[in-house]
C-alpha positions in Angstrom: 25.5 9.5 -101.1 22.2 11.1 -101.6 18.8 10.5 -99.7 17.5 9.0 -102.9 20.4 6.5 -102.6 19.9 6.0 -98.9 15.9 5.1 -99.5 17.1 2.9 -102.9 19.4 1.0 -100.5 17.2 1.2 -97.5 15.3 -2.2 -97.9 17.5 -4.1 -98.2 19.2 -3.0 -94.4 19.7 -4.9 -91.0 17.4 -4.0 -89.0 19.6 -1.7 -86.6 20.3 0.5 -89.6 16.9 1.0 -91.0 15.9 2.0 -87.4 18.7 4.7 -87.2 17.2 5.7 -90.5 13.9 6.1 -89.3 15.1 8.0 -86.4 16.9 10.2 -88.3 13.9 11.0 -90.5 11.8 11.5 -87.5 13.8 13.9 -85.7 14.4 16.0 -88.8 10.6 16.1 -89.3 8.8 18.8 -88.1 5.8 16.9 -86.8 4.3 13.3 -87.0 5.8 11.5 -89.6 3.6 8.9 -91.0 4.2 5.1 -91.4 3.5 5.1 -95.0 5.8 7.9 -95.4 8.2 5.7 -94.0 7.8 3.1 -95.8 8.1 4.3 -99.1 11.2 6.0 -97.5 12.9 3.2 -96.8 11.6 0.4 -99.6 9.8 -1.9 -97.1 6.5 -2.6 -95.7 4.5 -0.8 -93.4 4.1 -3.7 -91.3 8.1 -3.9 -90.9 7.8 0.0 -90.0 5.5 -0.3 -87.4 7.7 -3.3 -85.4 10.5 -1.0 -85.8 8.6 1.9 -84.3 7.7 -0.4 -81.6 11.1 -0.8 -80.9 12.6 2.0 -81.2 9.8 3.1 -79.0 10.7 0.6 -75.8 14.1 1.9 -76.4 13.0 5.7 -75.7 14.4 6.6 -78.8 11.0 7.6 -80.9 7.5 8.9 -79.7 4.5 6.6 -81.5 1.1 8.2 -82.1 -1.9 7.0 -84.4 -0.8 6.9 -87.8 3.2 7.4 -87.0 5.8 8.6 -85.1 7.1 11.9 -83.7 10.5 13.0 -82.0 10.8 12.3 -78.7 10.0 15.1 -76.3 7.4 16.5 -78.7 4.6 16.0 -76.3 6.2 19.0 -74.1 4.5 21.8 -76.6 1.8 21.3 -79.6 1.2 18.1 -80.4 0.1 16.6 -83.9 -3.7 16.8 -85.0 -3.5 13.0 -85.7 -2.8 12.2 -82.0 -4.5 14.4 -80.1 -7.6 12.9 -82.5 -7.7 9.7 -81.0 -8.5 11.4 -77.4 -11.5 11.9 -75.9 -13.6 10.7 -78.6 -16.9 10.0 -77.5 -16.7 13.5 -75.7 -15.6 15.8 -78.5 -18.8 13.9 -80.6 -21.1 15.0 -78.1 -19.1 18.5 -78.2 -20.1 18.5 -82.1 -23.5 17.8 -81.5 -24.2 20.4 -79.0 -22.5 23.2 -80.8 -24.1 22.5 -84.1 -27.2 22.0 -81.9 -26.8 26.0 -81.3 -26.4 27.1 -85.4 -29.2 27.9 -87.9 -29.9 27.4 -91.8 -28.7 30.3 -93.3 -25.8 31.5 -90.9 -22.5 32.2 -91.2 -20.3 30.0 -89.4 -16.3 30.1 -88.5 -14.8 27.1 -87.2 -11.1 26.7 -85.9 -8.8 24.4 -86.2 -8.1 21.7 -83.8 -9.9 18.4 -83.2 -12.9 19.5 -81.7 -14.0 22.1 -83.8 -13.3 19.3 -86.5 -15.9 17.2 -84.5 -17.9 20.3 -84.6 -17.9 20.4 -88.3 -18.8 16.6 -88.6 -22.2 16.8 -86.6 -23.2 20.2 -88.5 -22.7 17.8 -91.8 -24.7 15.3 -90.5 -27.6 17.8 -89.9 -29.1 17.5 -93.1 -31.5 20.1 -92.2 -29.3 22.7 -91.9 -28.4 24.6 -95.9 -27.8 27.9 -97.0 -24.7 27.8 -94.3 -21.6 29.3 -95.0 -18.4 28.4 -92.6 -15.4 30.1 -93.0 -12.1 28.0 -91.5 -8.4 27.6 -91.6 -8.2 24.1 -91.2 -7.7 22.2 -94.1 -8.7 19.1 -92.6 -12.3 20.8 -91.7 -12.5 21.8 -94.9 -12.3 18.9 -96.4 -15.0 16.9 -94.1 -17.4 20.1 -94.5 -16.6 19.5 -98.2 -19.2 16.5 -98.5 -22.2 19.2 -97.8 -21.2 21.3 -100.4 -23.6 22.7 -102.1 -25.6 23.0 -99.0 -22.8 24.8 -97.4 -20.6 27.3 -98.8 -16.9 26.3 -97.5 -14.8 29.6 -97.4 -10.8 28.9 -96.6 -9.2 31.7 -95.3 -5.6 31.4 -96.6 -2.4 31.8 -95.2 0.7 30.3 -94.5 0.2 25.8 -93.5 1.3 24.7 -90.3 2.0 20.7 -90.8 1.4 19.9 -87.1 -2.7 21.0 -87.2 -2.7 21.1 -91.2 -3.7 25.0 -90.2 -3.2 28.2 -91.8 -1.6 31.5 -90.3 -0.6 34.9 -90.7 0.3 36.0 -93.4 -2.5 36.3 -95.3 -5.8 34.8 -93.2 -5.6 38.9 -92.1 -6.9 39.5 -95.6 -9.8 37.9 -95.7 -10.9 37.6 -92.0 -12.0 41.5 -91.9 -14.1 41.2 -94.5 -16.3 38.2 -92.8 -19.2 39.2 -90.5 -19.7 36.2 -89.3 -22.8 35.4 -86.7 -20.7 32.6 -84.3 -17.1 31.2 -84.1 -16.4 28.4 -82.5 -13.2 28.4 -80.9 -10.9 24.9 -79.8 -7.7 25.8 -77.2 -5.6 23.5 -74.6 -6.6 25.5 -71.9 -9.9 27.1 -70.6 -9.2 28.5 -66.9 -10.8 31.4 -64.8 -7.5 33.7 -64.6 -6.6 33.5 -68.2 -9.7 32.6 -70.3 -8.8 30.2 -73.5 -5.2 30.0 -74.0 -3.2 27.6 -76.3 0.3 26.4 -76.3 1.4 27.9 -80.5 1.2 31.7 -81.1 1.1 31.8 -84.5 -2.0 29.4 -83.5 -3.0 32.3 -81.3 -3.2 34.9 -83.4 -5.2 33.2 -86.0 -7.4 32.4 -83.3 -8.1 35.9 -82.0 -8.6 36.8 -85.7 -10.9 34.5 -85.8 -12.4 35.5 -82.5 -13.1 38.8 -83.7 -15.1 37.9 -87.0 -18.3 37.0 -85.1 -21.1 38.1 -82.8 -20.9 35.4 -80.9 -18.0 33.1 -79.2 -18.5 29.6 -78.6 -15.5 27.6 -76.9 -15.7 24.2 -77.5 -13.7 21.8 -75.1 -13.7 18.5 -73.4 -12.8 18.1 -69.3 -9.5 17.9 -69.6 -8.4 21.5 -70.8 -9.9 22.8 -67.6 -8.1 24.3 -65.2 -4.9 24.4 -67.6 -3.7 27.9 -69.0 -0.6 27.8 -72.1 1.8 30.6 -73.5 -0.9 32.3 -75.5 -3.9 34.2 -74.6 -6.7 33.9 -76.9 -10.2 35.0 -75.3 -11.0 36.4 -71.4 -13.8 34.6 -69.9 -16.1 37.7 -70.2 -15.4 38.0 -73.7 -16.5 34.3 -74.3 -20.7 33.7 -74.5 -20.8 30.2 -74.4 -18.6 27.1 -73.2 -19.5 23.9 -74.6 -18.0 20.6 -73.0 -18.2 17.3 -71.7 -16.8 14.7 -69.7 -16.0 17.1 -66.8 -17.2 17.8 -63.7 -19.6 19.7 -61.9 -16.5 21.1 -59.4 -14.4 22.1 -63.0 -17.5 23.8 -64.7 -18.6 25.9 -61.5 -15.4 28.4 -61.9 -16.1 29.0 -65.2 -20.1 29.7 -64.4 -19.3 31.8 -62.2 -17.2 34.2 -63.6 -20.1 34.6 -65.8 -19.5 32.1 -68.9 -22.5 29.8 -70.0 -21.5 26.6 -69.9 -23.1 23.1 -71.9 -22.3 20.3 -70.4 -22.8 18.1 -73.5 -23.9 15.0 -72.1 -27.3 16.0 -71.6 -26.9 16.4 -67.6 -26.8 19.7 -67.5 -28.7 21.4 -70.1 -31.7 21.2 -72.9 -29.4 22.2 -75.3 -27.1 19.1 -74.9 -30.2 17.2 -76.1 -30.6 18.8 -79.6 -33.2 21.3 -77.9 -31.7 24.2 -80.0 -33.2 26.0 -76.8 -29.5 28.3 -77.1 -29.8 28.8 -80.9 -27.3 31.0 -82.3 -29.9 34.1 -83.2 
């Protein structure tokens, strides 16, 4: 029987069946799988999907996140842009705010992927002030918010091979492009920021487009909330002295003094700590 017959058929299952279904879809997924997805997958409802999420959830047989569901055990390494999204909201905003705070009309700007340079890329949209920008990124999800300032901005996307999980693009290919771009900052998302290792993140393929990215621009600018301090992952993107300015939030004066010290400016976004924080510009990219 074919998976067209399984999803034909699938409706009209007991309950226990559709969830092995769903299970089995999940697992062979290779990130979040969404409820729609789903749905049409199996000929029912989204609203049926989502009971049978939660229950396949209580019996530790599926992972739910915002929009879906993804194996179980796929929290140990990258997780999916969709659920890391929902985290730490109100601080990656006032990330965004601050780092477009620090970018000029007439720049050129490289974001990377992740959800806080996507926040990043929402407040420089909503600073209708700012045109003649280009920003050059591998995300497609940036790409397509930056998309509703076109024509003040020029969006650039680097190309390369798509990674589901962060809807990112890698090597091969983004090495074409990303030598011909001299870019004047790049802001820079990771799941770690500590004194021994710099910013790190869990993916190296993620890793390497990040350190292409790195090396595009005059100036680096980490963006990342309280809770990737003090962490370090697999990869190695950027040493601390290599990295000119770390923008957060929600963290705390004990977590930010490490990274001051070993000679890293630091925002605190929340307006506590800096001008800048408070749409100043006082730290304008030059």
């Amino acid at each position: 029987m074919t998976d067209d017959d399984l999803s034909f058929l699938a409706g009209s299952l007991p309950a226990p069946l559709r969830q092995d279904r769903i299970v089995s879809i999940v697992e062979g997924a290779p990130g979040m799988v969404r409820t729609v997805a789903l749905a049409a997958s199996l000929g029912t409802s989204e609203v049926t999907v989502r009971q049978d999420l939660a229950s396949l959830e209580l019996e530790a047989r599926i992972r739910r996140v915002h929009g879906g569901a993804v194996r179980l055990g796929a929290g140990s390494g990258e997780r999916p842009f969709e659920e890391t999204a929902v985290e730490h909201q109100v601080a990656k905003a006032a990330i965004g705010r601050a780092a477009a705070a620090l970018v000029r009309s007439g720049q050129c700007v490289v974001l990377d992927v992740g959800t806080t340079p996507a926040a990043v890329a929402e407040a420089l949209v909503a600073r209708t002030d700012l045109v003649d920008l280009t920003v050059v990124t591998n995300s497609l999800t940036t790409a397509l918010a930056l998309e509703r300032a076109v024509p003040r901005f020029t969006v650039v996307v680097t190309g390369g091979t798509l990674r589901p999980l962060q809807h990112s693009l890698v090597a091969p290919f983004n090495n074409t492009l990303l030598p011909l771009i001299a870019a004047d900052v790049v802001f820079l998302g990771g799941t770690g920021v500590d004194v021994e290792h710099g910013l790190t993140n869990v993916n190296l393929p993620e890793t390497e487009a990040k350190r292409m990215l790195a090396a595009t621009a005059r100036r680096t600018v980490v963006v990342a909330d309280g809770s990737k301090f003090g962490r370090a992952h697999l990869g190695v993107v950027r040493a601390l002295e290599d990295i000119d300015v770390v923008v957060t939030a929600d963290t705390t004066a004990e977590a930010v003094a490490p990274i001051r010290a070993a000679g890293a400016e630091v925002v605190v976004a929340d307006g506590s700590d800096r001008d800048t924080a408070a749409g100043t510009g006082r730290n304008d990219i030059p």
